[in-house]
PDB file of N, CA, C and O in Angstrom:
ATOM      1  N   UNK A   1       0.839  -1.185   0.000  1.00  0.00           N
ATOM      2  CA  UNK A   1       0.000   0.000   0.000  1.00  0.00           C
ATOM      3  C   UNK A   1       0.877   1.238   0.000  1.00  0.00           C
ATOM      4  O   UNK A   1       1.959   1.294   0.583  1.00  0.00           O
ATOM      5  N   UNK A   2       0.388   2.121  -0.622  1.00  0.00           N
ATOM      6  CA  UNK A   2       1.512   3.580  -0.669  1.00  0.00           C
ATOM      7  C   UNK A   2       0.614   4.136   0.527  1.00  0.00           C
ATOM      8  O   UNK A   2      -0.502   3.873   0.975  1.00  0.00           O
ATOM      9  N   UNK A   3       1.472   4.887   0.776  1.00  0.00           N
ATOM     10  CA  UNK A   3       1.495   5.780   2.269  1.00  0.00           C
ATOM     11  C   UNK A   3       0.815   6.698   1.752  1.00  0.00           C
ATOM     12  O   UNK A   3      -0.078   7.056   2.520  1.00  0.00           O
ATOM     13  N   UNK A   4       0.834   7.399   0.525  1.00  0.00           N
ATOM     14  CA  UNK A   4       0.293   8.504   0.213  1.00  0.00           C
ATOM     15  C   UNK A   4      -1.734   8.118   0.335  1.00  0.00           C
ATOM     16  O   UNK A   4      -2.617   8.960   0.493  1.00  0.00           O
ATOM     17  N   UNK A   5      -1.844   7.122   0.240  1.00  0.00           N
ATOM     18  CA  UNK A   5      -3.126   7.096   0.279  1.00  0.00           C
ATOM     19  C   UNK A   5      -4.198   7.029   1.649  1.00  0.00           C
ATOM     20  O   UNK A   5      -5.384   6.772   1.859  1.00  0.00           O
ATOM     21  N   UNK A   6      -3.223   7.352   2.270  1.00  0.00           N
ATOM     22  CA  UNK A   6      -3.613   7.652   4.169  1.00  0.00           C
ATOM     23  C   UNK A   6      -4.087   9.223   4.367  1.00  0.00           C
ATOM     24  O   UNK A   6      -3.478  10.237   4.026  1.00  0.00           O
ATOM     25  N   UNK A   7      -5.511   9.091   5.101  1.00  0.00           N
ATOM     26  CA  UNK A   7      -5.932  10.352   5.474  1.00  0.00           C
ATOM     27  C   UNK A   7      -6.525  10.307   7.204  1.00  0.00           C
ATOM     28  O   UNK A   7      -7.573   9.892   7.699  1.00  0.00           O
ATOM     29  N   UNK A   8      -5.309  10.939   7.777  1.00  0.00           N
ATOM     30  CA  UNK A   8      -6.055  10.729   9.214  1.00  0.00           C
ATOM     31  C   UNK A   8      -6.735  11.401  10.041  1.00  0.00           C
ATOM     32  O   UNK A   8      -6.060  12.204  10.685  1.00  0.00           O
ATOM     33  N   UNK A   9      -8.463  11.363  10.403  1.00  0.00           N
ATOM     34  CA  UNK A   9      -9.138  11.786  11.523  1.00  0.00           C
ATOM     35  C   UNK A   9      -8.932  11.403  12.573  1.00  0.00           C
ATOM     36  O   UNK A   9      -8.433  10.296  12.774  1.00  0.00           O
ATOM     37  N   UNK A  10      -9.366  12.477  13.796  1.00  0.00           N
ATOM     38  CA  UNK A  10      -9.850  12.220  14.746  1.00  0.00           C
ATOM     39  C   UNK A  10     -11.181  12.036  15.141  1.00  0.00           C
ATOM     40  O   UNK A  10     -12.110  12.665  14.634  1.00  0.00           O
ATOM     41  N   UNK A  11     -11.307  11.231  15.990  1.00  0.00           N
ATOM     42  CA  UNK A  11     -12.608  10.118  16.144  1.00  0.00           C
ATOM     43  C   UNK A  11     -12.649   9.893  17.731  1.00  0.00           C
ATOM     44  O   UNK A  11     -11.821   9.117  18.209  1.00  0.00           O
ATOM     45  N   UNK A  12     -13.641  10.582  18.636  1.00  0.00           N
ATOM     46  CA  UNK A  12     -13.519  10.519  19.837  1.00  0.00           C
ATOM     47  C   UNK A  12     -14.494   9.057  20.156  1.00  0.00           C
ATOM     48  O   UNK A  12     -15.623   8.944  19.680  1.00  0.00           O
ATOM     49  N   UNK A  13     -13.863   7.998  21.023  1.00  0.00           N
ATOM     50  CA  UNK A  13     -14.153   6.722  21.274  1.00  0.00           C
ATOM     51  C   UNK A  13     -15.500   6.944  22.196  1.00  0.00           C
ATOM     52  O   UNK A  13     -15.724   7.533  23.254  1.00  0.00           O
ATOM     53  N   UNK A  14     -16.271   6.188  21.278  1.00  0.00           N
ATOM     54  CA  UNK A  14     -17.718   5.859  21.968  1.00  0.00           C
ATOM     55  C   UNK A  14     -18.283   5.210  23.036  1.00  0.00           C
ATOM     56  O   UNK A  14     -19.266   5.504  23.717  1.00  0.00           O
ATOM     57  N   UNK A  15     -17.278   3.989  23.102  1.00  0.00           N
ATOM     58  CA  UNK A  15     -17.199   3.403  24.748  1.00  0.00           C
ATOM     59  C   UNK A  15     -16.526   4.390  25.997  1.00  0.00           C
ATOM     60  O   UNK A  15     -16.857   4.342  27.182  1.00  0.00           O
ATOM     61  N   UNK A  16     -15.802   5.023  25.574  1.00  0.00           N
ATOM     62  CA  UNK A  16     -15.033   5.947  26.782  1.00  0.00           C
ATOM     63  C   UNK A  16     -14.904   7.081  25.954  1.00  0.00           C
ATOM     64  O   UNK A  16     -14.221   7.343  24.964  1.00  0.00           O
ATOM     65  N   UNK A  17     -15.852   7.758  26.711  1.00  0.00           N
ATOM     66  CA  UNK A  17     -16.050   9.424  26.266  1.00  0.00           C
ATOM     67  C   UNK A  17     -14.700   9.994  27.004  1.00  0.00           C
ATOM     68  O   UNK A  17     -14.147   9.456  27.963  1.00  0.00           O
ATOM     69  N   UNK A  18     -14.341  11.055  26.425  1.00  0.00           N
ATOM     70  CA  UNK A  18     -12.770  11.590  26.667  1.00  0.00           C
ATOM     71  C   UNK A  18     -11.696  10.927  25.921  1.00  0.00           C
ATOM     72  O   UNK A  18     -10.842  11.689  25.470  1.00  0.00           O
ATOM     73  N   UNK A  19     -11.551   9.667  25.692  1.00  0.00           N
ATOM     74  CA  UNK A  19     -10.033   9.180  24.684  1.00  0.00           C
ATOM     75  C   UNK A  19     -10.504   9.491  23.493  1.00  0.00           C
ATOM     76  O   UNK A  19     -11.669   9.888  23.443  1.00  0.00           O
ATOM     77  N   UNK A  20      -9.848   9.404  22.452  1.00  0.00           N
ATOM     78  CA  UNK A  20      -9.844  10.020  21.540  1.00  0.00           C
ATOM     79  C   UNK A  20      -8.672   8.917  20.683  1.00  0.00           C
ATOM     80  O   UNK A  20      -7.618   8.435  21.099  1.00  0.00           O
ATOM     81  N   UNK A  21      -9.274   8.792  19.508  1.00  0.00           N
ATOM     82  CA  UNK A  21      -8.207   7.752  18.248  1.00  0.00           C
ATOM     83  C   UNK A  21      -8.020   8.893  16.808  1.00  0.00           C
ATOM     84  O   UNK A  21      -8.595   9.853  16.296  1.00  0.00           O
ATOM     85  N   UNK A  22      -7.180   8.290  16.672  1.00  0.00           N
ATOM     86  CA  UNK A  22      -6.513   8.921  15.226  1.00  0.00           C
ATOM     87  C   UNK A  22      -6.699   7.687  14.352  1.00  0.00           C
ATOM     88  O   UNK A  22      -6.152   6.674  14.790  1.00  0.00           O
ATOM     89  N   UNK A  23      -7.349   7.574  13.228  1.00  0.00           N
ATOM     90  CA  UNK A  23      -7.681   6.476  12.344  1.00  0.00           C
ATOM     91  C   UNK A  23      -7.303   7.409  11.002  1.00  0.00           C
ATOM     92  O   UNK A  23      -7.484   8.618  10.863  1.00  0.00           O
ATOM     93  N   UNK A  24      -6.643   6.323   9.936  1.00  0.00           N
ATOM     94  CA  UNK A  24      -6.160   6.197   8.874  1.00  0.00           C
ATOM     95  C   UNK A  24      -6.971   4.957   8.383  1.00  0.00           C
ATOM     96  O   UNK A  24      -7.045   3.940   9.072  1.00  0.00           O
ATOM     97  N   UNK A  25      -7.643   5.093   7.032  1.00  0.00           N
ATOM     98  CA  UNK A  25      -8.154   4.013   6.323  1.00  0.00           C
ATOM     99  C   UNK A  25      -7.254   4.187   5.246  1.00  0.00           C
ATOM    100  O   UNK A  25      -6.815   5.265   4.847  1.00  0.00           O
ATOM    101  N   UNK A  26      -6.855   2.382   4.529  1.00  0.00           N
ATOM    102  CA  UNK A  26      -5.881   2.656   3.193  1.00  0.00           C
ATOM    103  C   UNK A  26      -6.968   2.155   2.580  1.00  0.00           C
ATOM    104  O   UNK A  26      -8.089   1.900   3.021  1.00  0.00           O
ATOM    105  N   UNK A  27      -6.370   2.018   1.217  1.00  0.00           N
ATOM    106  CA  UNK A  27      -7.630   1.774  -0.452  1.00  0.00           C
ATOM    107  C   UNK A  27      -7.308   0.590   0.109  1.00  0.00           C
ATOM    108  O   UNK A  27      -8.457   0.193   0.302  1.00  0.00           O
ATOM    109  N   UNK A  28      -6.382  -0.574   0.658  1.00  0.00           N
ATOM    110  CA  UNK A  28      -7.064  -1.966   0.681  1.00  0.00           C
ATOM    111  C   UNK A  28      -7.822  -2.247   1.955  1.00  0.00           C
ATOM    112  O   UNK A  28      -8.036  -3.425   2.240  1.00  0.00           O
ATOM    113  N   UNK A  29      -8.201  -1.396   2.660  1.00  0.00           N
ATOM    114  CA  UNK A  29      -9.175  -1.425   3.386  1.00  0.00           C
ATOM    115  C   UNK A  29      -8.390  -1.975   4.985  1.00  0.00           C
ATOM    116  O   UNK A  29      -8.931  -2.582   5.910  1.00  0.00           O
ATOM    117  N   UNK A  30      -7.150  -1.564   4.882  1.00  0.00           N
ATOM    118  CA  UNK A  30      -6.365  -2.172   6.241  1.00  0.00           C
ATOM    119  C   UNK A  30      -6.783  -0.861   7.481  1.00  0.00           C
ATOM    120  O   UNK A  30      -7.212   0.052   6.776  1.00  0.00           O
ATOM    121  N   UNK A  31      -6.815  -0.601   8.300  1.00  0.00           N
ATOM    122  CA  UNK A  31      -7.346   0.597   9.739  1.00  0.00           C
ATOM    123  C   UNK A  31      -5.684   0.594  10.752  1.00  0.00           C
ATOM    124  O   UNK A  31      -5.154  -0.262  11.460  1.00  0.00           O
ATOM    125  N   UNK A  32      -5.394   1.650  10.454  1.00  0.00           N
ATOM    126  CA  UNK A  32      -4.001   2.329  11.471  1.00  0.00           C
ATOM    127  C   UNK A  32      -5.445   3.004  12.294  1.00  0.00           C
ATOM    128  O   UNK A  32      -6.482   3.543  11.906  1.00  0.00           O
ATOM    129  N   UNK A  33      -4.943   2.690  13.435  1.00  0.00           N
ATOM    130  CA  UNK A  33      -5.426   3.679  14.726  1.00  0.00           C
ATOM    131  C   UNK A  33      -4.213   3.837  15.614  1.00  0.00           C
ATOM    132  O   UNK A  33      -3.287   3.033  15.727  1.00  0.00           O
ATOM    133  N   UNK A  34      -4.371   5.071  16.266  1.00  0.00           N
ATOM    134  CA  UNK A  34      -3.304   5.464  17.643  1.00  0.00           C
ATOM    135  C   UNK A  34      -4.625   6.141  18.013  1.00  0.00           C
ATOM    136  O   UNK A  34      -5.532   6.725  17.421  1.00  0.00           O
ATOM    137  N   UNK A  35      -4.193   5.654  19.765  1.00  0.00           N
ATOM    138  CA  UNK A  35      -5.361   6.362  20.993  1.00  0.00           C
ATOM    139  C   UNK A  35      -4.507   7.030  21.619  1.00  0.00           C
ATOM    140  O   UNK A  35      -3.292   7.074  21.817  1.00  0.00           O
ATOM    141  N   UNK A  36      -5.460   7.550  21.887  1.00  0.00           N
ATOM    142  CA  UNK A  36      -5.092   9.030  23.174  1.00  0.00           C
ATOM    143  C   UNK A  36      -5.982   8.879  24.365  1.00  0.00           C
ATOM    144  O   UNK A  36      -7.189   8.700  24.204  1.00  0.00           O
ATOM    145  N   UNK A  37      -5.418   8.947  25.614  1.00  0.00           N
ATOM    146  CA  UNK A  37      -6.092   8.744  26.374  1.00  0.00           C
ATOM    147  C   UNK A  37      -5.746   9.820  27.728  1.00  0.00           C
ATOM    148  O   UNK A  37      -4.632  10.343  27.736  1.00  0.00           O
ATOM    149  N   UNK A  38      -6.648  10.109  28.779  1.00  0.00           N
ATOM    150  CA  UNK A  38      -6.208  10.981  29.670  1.00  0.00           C
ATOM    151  C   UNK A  38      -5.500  12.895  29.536  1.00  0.00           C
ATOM    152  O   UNK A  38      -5.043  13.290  28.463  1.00  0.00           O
ATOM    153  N   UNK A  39      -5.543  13.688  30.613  1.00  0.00           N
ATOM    154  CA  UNK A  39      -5.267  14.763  29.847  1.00  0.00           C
ATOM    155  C   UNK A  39      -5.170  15.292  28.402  1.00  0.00           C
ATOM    156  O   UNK A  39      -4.579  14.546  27.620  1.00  0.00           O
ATOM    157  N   UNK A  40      -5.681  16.526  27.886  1.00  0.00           N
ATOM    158  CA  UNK A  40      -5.552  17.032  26.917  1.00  0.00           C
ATOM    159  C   UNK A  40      -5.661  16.237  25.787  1.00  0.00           C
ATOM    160  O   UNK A  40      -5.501  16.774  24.691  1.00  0.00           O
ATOM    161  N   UNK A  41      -5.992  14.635  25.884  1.00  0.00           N
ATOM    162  CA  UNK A  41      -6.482  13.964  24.556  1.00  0.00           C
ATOM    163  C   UNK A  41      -6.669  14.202  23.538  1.00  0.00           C
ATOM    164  O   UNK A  41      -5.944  13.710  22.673  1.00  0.00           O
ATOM    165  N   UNK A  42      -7.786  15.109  23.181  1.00  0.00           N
ATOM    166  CA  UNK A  42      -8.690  15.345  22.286  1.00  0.00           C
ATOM    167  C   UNK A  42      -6.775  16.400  21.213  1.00  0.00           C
ATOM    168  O   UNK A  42      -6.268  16.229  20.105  1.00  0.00           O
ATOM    169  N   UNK A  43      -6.460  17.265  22.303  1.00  0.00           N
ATOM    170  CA  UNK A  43      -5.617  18.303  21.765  1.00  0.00           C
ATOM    171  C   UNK A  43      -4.312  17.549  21.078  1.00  0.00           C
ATOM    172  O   UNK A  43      -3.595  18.158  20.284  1.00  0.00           O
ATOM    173  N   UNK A  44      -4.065  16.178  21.449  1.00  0.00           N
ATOM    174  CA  UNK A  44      -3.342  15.903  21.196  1.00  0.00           C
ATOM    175  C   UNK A  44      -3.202  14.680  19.907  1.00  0.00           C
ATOM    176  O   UNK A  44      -2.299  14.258  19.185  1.00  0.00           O
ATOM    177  N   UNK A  45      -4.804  14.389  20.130  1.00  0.00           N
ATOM    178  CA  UNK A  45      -4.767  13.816  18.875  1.00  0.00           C
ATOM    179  C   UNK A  45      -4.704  14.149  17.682  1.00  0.00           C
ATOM    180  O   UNK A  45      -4.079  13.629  16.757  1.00  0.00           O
ATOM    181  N   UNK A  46      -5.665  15.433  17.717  1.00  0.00           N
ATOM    182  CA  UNK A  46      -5.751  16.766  16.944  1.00  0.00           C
ATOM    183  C   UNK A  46      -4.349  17.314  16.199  1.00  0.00           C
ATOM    184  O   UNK A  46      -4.331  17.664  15.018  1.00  0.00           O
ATOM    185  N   UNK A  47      -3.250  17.330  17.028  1.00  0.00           N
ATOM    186  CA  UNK A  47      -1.901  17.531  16.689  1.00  0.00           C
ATOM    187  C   UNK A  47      -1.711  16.243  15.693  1.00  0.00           C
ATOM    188  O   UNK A  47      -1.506  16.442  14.495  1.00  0.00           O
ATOM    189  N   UNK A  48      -1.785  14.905  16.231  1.00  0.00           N
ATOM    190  CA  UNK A  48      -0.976  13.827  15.740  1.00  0.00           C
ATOM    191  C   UNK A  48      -1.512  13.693  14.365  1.00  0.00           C
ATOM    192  O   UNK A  48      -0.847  13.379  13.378  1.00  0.00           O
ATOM    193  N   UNK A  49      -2.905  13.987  14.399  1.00  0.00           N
ATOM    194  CA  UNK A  49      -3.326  13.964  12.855  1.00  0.00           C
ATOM    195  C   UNK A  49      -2.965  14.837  12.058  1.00  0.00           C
ATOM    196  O   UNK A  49      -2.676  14.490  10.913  1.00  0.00           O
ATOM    197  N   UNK A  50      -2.888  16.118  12.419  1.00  0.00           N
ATOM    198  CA  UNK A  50      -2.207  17.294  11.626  1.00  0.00           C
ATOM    199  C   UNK A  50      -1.153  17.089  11.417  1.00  0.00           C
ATOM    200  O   UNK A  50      -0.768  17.605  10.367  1.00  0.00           O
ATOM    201  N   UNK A  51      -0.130  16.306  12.174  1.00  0.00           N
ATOM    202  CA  UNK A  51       1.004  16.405  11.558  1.00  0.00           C
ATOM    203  C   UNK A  51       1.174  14.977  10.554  1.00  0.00           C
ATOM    204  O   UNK A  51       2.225  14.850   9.927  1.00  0.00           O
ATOM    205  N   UNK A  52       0.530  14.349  10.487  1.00  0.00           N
ATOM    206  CA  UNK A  52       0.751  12.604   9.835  1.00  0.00           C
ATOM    207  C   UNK A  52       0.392  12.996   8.398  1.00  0.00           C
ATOM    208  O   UNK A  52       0.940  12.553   7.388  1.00  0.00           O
ATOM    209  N   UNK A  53      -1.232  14.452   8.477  1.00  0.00           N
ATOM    210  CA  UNK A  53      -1.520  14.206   7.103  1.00  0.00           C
ATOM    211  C   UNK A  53      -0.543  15.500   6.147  1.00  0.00           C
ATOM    212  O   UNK A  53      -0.402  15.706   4.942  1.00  0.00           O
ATOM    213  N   UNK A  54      -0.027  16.152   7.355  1.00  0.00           N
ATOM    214  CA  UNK A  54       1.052  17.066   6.616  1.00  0.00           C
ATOM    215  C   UNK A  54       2.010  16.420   6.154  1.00  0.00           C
ATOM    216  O   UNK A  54       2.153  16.423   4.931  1.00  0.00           O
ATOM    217  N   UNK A  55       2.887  15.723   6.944  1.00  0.00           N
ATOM    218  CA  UNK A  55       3.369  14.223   6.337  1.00  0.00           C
ATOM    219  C   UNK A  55       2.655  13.913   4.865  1.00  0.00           C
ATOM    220  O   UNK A  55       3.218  13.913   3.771  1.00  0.00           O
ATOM    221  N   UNK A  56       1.800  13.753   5.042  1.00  0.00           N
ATOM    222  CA  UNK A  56       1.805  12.861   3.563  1.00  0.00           C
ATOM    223  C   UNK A  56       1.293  13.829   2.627  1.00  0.00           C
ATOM    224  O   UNK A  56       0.806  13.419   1.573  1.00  0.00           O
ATOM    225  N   UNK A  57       1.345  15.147   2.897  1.00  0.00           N
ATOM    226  CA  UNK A  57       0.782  16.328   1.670  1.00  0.00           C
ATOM    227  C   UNK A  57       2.476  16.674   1.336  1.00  0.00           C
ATOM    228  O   UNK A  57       2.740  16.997   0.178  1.00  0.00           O
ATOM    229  N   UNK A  58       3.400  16.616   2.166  1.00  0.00           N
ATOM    230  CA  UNK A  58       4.675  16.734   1.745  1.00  0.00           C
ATOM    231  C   UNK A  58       4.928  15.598   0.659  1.00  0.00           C
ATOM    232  O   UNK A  58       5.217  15.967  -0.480  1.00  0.00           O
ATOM    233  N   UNK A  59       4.826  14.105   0.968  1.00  0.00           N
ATOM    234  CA  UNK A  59       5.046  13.355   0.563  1.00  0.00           C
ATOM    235  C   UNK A  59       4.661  13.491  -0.938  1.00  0.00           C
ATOM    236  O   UNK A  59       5.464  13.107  -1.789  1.00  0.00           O
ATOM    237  N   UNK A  60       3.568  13.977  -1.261  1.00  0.00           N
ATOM    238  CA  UNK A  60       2.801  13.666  -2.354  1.00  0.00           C
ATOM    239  C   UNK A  60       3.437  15.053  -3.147  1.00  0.00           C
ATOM    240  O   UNK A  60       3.391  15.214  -4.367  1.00  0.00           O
ATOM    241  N   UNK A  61       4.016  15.975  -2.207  1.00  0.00           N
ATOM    242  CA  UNK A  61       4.848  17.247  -3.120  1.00  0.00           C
ATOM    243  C   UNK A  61       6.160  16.717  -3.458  1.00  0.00           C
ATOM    244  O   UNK A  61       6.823  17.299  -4.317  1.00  0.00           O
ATOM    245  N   UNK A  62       6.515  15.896  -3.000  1.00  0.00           N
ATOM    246  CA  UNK A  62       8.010  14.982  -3.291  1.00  0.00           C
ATOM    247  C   UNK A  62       7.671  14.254  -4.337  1.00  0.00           C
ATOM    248  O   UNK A  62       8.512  14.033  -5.208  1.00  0.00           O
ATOM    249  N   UNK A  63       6.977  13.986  -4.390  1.00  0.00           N
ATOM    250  CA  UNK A  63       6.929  12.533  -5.670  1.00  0.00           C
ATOM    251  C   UNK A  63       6.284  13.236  -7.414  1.00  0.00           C
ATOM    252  O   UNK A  63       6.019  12.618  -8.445  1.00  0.00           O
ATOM    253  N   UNK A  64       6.225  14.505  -7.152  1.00  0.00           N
ATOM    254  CA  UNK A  64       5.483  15.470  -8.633  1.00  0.00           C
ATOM    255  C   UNK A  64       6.470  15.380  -8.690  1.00  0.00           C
ATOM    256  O   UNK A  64       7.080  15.866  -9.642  1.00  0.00           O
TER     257      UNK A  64
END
């Protein structure tokens, strides 16, 4: 799977209100998640996704 085809939200977990996951779906249908849990969660997942999909908007300016 190319990396470039990763787009990651945040998705606050429905069983435990407050953690918070970062999910990536690829085109073959495989699921990357990272959780966040405890203090500032939400803020920090928020970060991890901003920077993963900046990551891959670089990526995709590397490869033109």
């Amino acid at each position: 799977m190319s990396r470039n085809s990763l787009h990651y939200e945040t998705i606050e977990d429905n069983r435990h209100p407050g953690d918070y996951r970062v999910e990536a779906i690829g085109n073959d249908g495989e699921v990357y998640t990272a959780i966040f849990v405890g203090p500032e969660a939400k803020d920090r997942a928020q970060e991890y996704a901003s920077l993963k999909n900046a990551d891959q908007l670089a990526s995709l300016s590397l490869t033109r």
